[in-house]
PANU-83869 format. One record per residue (C-alpha): x, y, z; residue number from 1; residue in three letters; chain. Coordinates in steps of 0.2 Angstrom, whole numbers. Example, Ala and Ser with C-alpha at 12.3 -4.5 7.8 and 13.67 -1.06 7.14 Angstrom:
BEGIN
(pt (62 -22 39) 1 'ALA' 'A') (pt (68 -5 36) 2 'SER' 'A') 
//
This chain:
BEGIN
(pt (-2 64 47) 1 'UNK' 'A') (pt (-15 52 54) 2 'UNK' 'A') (pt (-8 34 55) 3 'UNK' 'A') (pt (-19 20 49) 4 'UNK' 'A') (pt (-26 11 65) 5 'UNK' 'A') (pt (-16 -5 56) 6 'UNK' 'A') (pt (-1 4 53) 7 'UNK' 'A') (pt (8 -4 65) 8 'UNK' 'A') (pt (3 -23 60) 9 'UNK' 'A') (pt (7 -21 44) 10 'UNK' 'A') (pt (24 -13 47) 11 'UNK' 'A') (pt (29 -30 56) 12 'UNK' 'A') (pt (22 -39 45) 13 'UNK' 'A') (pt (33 -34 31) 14 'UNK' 'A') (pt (49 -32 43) 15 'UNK' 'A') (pt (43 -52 46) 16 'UNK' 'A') (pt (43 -55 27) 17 'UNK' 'A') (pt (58 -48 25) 18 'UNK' 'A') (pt (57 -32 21) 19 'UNK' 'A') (pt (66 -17 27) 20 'UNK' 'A') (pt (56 -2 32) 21 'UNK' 'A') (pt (66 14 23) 22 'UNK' 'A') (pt (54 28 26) 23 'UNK' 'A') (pt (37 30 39) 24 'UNK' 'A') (pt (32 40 32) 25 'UNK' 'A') (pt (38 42 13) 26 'UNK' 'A') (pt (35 62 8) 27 'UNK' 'A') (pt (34 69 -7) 28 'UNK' 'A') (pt (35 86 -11) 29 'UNK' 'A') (pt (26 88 -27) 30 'UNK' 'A') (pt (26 107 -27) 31 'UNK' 'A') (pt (31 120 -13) 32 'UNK' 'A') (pt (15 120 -6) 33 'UNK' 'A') (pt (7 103 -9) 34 'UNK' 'A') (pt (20 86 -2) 35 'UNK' 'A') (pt (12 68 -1) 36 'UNK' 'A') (pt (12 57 11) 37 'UNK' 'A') (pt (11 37 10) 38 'UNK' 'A') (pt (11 25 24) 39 'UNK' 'A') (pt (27 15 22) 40 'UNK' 'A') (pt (42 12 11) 41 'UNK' 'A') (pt (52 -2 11) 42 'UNK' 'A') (pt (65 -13 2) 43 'UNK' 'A') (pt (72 -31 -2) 44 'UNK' 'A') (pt (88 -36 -9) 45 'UNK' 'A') (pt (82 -51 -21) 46 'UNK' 'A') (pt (98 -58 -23) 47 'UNK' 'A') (pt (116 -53 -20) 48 'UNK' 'A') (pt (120 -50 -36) 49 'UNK' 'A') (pt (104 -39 -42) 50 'UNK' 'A') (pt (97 -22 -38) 51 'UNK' 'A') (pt (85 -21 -23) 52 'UNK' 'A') (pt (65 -20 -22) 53 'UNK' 'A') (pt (58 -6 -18) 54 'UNK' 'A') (pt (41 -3 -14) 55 'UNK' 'A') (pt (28 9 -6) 56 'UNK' 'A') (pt (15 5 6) 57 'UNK' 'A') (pt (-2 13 7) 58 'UNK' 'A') (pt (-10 6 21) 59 'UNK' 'A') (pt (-30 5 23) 60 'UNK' 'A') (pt (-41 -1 37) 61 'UNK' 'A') (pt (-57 -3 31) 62 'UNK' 'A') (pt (-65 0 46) 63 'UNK' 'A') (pt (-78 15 44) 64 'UNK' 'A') (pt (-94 13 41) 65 'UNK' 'A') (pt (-94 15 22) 66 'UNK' 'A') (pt (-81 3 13) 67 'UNK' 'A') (pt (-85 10 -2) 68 'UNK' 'A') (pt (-80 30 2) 69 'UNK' 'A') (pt (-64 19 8) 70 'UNK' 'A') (pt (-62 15 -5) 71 'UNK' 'A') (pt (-65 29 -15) 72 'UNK' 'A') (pt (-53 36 -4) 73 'UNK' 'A') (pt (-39 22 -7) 74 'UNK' 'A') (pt (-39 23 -25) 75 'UNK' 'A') (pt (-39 39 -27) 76 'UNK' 'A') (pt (-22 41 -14) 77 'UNK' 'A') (pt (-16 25 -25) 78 'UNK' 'A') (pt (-18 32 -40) 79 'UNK' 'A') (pt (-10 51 -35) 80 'UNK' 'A') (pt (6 38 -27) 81 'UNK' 'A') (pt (8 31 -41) 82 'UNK' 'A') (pt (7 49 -52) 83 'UNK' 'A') (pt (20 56 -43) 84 'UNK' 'A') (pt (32 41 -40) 85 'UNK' 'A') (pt (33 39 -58) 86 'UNK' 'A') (pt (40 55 -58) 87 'UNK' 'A') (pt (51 56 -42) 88 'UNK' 'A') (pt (56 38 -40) 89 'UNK' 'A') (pt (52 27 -53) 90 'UNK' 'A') (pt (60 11 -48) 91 'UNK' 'A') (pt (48 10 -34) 92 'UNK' 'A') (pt (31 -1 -35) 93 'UNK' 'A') (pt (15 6 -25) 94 'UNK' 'A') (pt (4 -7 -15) 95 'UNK' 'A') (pt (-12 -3 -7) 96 'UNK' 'A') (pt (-15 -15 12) 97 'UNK' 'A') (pt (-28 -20 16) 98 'UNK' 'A') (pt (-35 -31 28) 99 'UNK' 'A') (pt (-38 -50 24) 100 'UNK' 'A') (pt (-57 -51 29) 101 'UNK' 'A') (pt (-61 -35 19) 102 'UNK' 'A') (pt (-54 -42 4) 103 'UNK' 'A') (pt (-61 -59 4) 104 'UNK' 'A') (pt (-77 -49 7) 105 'UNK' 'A') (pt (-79 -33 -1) 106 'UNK' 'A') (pt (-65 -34 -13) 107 'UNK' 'A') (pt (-74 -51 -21) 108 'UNK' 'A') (pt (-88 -37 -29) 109 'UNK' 'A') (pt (-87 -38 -47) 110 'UNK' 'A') (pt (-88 -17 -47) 111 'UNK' 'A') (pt (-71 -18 -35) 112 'UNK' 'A') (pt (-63 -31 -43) 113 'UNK' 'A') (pt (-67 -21 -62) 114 'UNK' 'A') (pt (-59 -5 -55) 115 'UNK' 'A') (pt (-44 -16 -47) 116 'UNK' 'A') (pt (-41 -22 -64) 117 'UNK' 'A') (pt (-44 -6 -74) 118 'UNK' 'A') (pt (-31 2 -64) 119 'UNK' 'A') (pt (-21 -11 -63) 120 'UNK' 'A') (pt (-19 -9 -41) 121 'UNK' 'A') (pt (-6 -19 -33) 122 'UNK' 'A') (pt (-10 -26 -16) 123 'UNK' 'A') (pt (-4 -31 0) 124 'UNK' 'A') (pt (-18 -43 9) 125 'UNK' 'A') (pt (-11 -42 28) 126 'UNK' 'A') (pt (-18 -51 41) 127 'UNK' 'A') (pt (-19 -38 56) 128 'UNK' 'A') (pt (-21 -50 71) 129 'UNK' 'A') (pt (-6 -62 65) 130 'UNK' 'A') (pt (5 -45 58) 131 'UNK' 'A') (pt (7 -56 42) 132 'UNK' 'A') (pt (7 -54 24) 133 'UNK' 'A') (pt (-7 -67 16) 134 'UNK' 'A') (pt (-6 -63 -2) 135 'UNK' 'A') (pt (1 -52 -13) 136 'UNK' 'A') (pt (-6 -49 -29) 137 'UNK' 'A') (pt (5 -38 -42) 138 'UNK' 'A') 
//
């Protein structure tokens, strides 16, 4: 599996929020010949007396020379994620990261923002040079 070239940034960035990374990757096996792949999982205990968060992590760039085949690309792993999570581990929320610039850019178009919305996508807006978590926007 190729890693996302921001893999790493974000993977500090939620062990700095917090967070405690579970799986890198997280595999699926969907059938015997098809298993899926997502970036990261990880969870946080909310409180000591309830159950903890878990999410998965799809991690995205933005860095070819096509943002929108990326994110043609992004939405379709996030929606085949989320698909098979809801099967195998349903207690567990998907995010797609992506990095701070290309969403206050090119995720400001109304055409990405309608498919956002319409496919209600959770995301993770990291900030690759700090390793932080800017915004996250359920």
């Amino acid at each position: 599996m190729a890693r996302d070239i921001f893999h790493q940034q974000v993977k500090n960035a939620l062990v700095k929020a917090g967070w405690n990374i579970t799986h890198d990757p997280l595999t699926i096996r969907i059938s015997e010949a098809v298993k899926l792949q997502i970036d990261l999982a990880a969870e946080s205990t909310i409180a000591a007396e309830r159950d903890s968060e878990k999410i998965a992590v799809e991690i995205k760039s933005f860095i070819s020379d096509s943002d929108i085949s990326a994110f043609h690309t992004a939405l379709g792993q996030y929606l085949n994620y989320c698909q098979a999570l809801e099967e195998y581990e349903p207690d567990r929320i998907v995010y797609l990261a992506v990095p701070v610039e290309t969403y206050q850019d090119f995720f400001q178009l109304s055409f990405i923002q309608r498919s956002l919305k319409r496919f209600q996508v959770k995301l993770i807006i990291y900030n690759p040079r700090q390793e932080e978590i800017e915004q996250w926007i359920k």
